[in-house]
C-alpha positions in Angstrom: 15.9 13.7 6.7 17.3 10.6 4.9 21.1 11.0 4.4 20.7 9.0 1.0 19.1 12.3 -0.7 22.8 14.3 0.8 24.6 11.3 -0.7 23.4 11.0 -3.8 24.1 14.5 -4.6 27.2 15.2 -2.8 28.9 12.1 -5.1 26.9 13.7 -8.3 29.0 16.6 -7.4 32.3 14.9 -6.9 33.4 15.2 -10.8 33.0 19.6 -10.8 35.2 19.7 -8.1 38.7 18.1 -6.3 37.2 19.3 -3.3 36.1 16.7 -0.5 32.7 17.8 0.4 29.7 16.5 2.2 27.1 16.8 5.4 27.0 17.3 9.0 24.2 17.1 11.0 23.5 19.2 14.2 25.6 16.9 16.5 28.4 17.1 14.3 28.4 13.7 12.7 29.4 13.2 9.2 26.3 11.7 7.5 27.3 12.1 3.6 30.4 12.7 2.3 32.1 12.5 -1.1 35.0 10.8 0.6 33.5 7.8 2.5 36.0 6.9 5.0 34.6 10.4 6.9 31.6 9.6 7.1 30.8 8.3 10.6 32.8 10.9 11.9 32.0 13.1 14.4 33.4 17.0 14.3 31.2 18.9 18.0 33.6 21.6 17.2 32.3 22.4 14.0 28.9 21.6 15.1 29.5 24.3 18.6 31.2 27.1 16.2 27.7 27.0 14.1 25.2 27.0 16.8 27.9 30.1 18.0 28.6 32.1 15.4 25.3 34.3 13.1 27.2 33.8 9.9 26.0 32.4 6.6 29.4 30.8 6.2 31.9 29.1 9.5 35.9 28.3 9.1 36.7 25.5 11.6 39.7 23.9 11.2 40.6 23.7 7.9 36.9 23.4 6.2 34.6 25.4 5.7 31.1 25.6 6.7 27.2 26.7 5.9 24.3 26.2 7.6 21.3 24.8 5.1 17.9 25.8 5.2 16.0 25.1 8.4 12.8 26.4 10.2 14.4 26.6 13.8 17.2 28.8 14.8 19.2 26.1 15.7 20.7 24.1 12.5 20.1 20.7 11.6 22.4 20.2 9.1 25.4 22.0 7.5 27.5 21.6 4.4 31.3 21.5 4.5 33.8 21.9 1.6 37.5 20.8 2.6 39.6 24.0 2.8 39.7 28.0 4.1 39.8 29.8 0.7 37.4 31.4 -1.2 37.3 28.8 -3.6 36.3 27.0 -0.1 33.7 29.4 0.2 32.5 29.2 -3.2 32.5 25.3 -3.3 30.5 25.7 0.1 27.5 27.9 -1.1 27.4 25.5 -4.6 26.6 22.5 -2.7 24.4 24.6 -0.3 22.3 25.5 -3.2 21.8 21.9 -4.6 21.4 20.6 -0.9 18.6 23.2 0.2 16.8 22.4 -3.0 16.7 18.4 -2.1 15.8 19.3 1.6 13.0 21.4 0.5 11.5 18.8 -1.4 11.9 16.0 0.9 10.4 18.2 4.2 7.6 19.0 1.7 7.2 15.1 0.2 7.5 14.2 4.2 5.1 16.7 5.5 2.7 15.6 2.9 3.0 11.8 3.5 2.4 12.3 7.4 -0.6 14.2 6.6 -2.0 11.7 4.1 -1.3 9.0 6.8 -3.2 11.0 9.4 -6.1 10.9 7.3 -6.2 7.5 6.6 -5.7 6.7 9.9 -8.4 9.0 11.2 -6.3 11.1 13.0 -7.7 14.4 12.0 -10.8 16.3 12.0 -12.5 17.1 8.6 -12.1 20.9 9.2 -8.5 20.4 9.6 -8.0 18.9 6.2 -9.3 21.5 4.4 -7.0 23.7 6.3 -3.8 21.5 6.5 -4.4 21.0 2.6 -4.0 24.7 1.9 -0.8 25.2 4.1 0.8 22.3 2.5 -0.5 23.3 -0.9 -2.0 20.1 -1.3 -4.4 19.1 -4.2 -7.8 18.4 -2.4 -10.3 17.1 -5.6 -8.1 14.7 -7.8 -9.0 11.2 -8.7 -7.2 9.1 -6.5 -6.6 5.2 -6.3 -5.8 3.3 -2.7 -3.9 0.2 -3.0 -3.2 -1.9 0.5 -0.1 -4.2 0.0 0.2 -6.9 2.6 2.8 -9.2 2.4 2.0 -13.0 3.2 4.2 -14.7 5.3 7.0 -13.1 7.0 7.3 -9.2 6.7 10.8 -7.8 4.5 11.6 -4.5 5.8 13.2 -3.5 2.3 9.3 -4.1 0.8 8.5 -0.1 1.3 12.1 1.1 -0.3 10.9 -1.1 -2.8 7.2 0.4 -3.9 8.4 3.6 -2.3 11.6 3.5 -6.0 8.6 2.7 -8.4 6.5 6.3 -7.3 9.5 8.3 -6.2 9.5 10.4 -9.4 5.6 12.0 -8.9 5.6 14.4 -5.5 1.4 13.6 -5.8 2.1 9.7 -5.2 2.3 8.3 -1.5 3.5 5.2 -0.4 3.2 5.2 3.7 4.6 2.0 5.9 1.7 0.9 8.1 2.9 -1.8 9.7 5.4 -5.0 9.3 3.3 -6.1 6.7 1.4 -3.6 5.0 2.2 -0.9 3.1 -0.6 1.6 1.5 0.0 3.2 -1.8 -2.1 6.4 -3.0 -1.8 7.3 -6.3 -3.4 10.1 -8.3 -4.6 9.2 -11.7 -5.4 10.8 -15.3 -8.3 11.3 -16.6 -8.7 8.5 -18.4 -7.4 5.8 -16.1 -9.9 3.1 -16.1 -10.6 -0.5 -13.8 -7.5 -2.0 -16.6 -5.3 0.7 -15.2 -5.6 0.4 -11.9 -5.0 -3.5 -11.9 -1.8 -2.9 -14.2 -0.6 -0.9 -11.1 -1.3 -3.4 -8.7 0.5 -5.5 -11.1 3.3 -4.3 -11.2 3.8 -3.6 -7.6 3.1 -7.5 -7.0 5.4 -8.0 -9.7 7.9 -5.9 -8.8 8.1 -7.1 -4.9 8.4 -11.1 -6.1 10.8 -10.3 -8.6 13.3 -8.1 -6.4 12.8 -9.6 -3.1 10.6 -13.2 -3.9 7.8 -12.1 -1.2 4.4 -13.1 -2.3 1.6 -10.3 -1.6 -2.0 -9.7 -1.9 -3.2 -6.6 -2.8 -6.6 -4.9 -1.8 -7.8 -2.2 -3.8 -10.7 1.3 -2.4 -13.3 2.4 -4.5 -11.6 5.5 -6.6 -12.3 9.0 -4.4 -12.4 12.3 -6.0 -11.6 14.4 -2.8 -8.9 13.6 -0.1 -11.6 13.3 2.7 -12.7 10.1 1.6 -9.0 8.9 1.1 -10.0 6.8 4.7 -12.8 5.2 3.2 -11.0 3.8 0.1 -8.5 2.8 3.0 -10.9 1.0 4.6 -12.1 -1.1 1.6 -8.9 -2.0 0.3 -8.8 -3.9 4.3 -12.1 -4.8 3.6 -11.3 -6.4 -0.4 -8.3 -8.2 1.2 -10.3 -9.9 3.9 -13.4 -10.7 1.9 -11.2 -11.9 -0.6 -9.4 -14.4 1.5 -12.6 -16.0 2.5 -14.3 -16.1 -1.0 -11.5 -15.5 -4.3 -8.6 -17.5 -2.1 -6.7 -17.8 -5.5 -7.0 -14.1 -5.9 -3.8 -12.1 -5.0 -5.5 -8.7 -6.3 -8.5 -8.0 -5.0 -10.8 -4.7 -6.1 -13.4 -3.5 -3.2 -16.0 -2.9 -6.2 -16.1 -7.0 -7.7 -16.5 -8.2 -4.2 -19.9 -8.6 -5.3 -22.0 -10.9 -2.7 -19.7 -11.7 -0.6 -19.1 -8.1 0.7 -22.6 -8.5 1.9 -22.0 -11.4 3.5 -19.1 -10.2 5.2 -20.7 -7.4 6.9 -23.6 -9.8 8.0 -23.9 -11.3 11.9 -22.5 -14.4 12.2 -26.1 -15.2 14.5 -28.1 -13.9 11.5 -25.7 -16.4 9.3 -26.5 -19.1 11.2 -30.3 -18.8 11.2 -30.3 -18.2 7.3 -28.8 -21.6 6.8 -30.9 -23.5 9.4 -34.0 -22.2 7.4 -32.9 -22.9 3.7 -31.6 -26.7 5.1 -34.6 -27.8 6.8 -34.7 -31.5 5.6 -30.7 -31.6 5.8 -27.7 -30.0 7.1 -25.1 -28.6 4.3 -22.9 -30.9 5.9 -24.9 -33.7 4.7 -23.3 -33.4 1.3 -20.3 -34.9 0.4 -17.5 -33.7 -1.2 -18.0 -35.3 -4.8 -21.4 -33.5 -4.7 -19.8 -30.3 -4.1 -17.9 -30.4 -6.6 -20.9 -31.2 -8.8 -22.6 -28.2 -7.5 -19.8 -26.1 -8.0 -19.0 -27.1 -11.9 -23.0 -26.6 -12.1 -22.6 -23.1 -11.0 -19.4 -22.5 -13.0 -21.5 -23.3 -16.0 -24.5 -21.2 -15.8 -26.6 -24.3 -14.8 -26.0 -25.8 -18.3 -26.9 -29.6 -17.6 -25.3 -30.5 -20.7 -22.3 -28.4 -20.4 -22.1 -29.5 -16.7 -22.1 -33.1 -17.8 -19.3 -32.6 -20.2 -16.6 -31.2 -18.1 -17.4 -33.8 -15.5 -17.1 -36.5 -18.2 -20.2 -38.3 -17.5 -23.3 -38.7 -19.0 -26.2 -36.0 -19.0 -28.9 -38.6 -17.3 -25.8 -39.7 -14.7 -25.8 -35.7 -13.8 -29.8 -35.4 -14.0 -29.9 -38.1 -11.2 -27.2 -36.2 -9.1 -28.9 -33.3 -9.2 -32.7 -35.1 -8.6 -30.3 -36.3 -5.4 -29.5 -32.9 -4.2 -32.8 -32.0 -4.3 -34.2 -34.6 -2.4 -31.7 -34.3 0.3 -31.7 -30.1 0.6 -35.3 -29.8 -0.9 -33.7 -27.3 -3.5 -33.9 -28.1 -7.3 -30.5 -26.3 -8.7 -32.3 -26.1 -11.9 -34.8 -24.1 -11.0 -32.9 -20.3 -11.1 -34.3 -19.0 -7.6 -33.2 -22.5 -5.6 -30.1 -22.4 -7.3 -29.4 -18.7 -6.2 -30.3 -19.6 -2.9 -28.1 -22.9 -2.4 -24.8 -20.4 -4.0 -25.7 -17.6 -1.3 -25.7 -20.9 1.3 -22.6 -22.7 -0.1 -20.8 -19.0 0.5 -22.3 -18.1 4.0 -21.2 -21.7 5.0 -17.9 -21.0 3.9 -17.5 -17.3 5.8 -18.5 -19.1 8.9 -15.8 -21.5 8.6 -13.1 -18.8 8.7 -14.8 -17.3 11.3 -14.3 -20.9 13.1 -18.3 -21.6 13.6 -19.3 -24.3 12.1 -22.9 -24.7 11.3 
């Protein structure tokens, strides 16, 4: 139980009352209080006289004490209100009230984050979904969004306080710490949220993370599920949008699983089967024949729908200069980027040649 939720209500209740009031846990340490120097503070008595005494209320000392909430007979954490009296008393059950209610909803929030993580993480048979769903009253067939958020460079702690401020106000939004750097947020979505939506979230959480603590992220997005079993997949292609992304969109620091396009396939292909697909398009020539200026060629060719004259344009030279480059190209790779199916082919190359060189073959 985070002692922040205590201590942000215990000092919301400080104005209705002169009282000092607060929380002890079950070894008797002060963990929120609405007078901070106590806090740290350790009180075993009080914490023996509760495990001790059956009563809904304890007087040790001169404060008074009640047990909140708990599932066990033992308690795990107790309000106090300074004094003996029955405006003691009264004080005591108040903040009891207020406190239960906070507890309730963080077990519950808690109980359904851990079994969201388990899912994603494949920790749990399908049968026990449906059944750990119904105990925790948890909605099973809701549109739902997966966003993995991994932080480049070196890993801030404070990232998952962070995203977790920007989705604490829905109990139907997770946001679950998976390791240093990554943090995985689920969120449920209306009925009309559409591609445009779900980027404006990602947004804002990349926006939101530089702003606040200047970490730069990139931020894989699943395919959108409409039942909590497949919460895993999307988990898995948010991983999968990330790495394909870092290979083929490096400028890209949002990344959606569905407009991977070609390179997911390539992704998921052999590195062998890689290999021998570019030894048999580059017969005459190796890829690594070409140099860099005629790369670039290509590339501004490809960026401009094969428009020669277009092409020519935005490399400031003349059409026929651009003509002969490409009549080059040809004659060294025996592939005339004019012509639609060579030029499909030399693209699916150019990118197979480039996921082999992060995987550190070169061919």
């Amino acid at each position: 139980m985070s002692s922040r939720i205590f201590q942000s209500i215990v000092l919301q209740m400080k104005e209705c009352t002169d009282r000092v009031i607060g929380v002890i846990d079950d070894q008797g340490t002060v963990v929120s209080c609405n007078h901070l120097a106590w806090i740290g503070e350790k009180w075993e008595g009080a914490a023996a006289a509760l495990n001790a005494i059956e009563s809904t209320a304890v007087t040790y000392g001169d404060k008074t004490f009640k047990p909140l909430a708990n599932r066990s007979a033992r308690f795990d954490y107790a309000a106090f209100a300074q004094g003996s009296d029955e405006q003691a008393k009264l004080i005591c059950s108040m903040v009891t009230v207020a406190l239960n209610s906070a507890k309730a909803y963080y077990e519950e929030k808690h109980d359904k984050t851990a079994f969201v993580k388990s899912i994603i993480s494949d920790n749990i048979l399908l049968g026990d979904i449906y059944v750990r769903a119904k105990e925790l009253h948890f909605a099973s067939e809701a549109q739902r969004a997966v966003f993995l958020v991994r932080q480049m460079g070196s890993a801030e702690i404070a990232a998952v306080d962070v995203v977790q401020n920007m989705f604490s106000e829905s109990q139907e939004d997770f946001v679950i710490s998976i390791s240093e750097s990554d943090i995985v947020v689920i969120k449920m979505l209306g009925e009309n949220a559409d591609s445009k939506e779900i980027y404006r979230i990602a947004k804002n959480i990349e926006s939101n993370l530089a702003q606040t603590l200047k970490i730069k992220t990139t931020i894989g997005i699943g395919t959108v599920v409409g039942h909590i079993r497949d919460l895993a997949r999307a988990y898995k292609e948010a991983g999968v949008a990330i790495d394909v992304g870092k290979v083929f969109d490096t400028e890209k620091t949002i990344i959606n699983y569905e407009n991977l396009g070609i390179g997911r396939l390539i992704y998921q292909l052999p590195t062998v089967m890689c290999e021998m697909f570019l030894q048999e398009v580059f017969k005459k020539n190796p890829i690594d024949a070409l140099d860099q200026e005629t790369l670039f060629t290509i590339n501004k060719f490809f960026e401009n729908n094969l428009n020669v004259s277009e092409t020519a344009r935005k490399l400031f030279v003349h059409r026929n200069t651009l003509v002969y480059r490409l009549e080059k190209i040809k004659k060294l790779t025996g592939l005339d980027l004019r012509e639609f199916d060579d030029a499909i082919t030399f693209k699916v190359a150019l990118m197979v040649k480039k996921y082999l060189v992060s995987r550190g073959i070169e061919s």
